[in-house]
Steps between C-alpha positions, in 0.01 A plus 500: 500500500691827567382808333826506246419171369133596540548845278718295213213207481226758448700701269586258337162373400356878435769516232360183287187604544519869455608444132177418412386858447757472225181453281246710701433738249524911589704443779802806565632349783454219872624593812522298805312610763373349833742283723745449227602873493460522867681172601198438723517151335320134697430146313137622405620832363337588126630690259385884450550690201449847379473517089570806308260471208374705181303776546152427346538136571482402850248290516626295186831481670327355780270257299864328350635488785211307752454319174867356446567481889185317589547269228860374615328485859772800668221785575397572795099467508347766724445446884760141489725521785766297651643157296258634233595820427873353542713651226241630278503792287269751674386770239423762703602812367515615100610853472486731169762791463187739629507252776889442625454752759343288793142623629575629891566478824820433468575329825811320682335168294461670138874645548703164597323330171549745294849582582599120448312406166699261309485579085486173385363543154444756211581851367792690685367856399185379647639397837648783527169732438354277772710586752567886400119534561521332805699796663336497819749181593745685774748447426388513141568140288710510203527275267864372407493350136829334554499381861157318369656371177755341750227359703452116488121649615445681149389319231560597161325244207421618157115542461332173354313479179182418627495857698617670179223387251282545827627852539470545136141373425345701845626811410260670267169521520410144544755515833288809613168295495623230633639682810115688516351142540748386749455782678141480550581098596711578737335772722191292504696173684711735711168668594382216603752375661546828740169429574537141641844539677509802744836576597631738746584868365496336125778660254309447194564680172348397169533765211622565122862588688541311777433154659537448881354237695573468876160385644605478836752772645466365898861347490672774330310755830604237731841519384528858496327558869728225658830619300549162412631611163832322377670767342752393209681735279620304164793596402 
């Protein structure tokens, strides 16, 4: 298949399925990350994401959304590779506004994804914090309200009702408990899980403002060392 044809099938499918966080509650914004941004694209390719979500609830965000994903079967379960892993949603990074700035070094690999993130989904004003904090981009990455609008790529659906009464009973005090409990969940099974898989140079960030998860960095310093890196700049 050539890589045109390629790009539109896996677009394509990320669209349908990148509606469903249409009812994840607390989430600002999704941007598409990985080989979609990059163009990088082959048949077993998933689908990365980064999600801009409320400060104070993170890891509620990210309950909703491995809930609703795994359910319909399009998550990406840790450690699956190849037909697996095939266009799953990977959700690997959750950022807060404390958090849009990304954690260094900022290498050749950090600055070709970061320069090409595709808004999908979610709050313009928020989009364009993200990228206003990520100034070290050079050049730096500014986000164009209109040329997205005009984008086939951005995505613009009302929010649901489910998210809204969601939204609306999780954000007192009973929303601030909850997100305690899930919190304490959720560091005990990553915990865990860091301690069964050892991957190379892990990229592993688990706190009340951020969410990062890149066990296994090897590819990403292979890529860099060999200058293998497919440099795309999205119009």
């Amino acid at each position: 298949m050539k890589n045109s044809e390629l790009s539109e099938k896996k677009w394509s499918k990320f669209l349908r399925r990148v509606r469903l966080f249409r009812f994840v509650p607390f989430t600002d914004f999704v941007l598409a990350a990985g080989s979609l941004a990059t163009g990088n694209l082959h048949e077993n390719s998933d689908f990365d994401v980064i999600l801009g979500v409320r400060n104070g609830r993170v890891f509620t965000t990210r309950f909703f959304a491995v809930t609703f994903l795994g359910f319909l079967g399009v998550r990406r379960k840790k450690m699956t590779h190849g037909e697996e892993a095939s266009d799953k949603i990977c959700l690997s990074h959750f950022v807060t506004a404390k958090s849009y700035r990304l954690t260094p070094p900022y290498n050749d690999y950090w600055q070709n994804l970061y320069y090409n993130l595709v808004p999908v989904l979610g709050s313009d004003e928020k989009i364009n914090d993200f990228f206003k904090a990520n100034n070290w981009l050079k050049p730096e990455r500014v986000y164009d309200q209109k040329a997205y609008k005009g984008n086939p790529f951005h995505l613009n659906p009302k929010d649901s009702l489910i998210r809204s009464l969601l939204e609306k009973a999780l954000g007192g005090g009973f929303g601030d408990w909850l997100e305690r409990r899930l919190k304490n969940l959720q560091i005990r099974r990553i915990e865990r899980s860091l301690d069964v898989v050892e991957g190379y140079k892990p990229r592993v960030i688990y706190t009340d403002d951020e969410l990062e998860f890149h066990p296994d960095t090897r590819r990403i310093e292979e890529m860099i060392k060999n200058k293998t890196i497919k440099v795309v700049k999205r119009a």
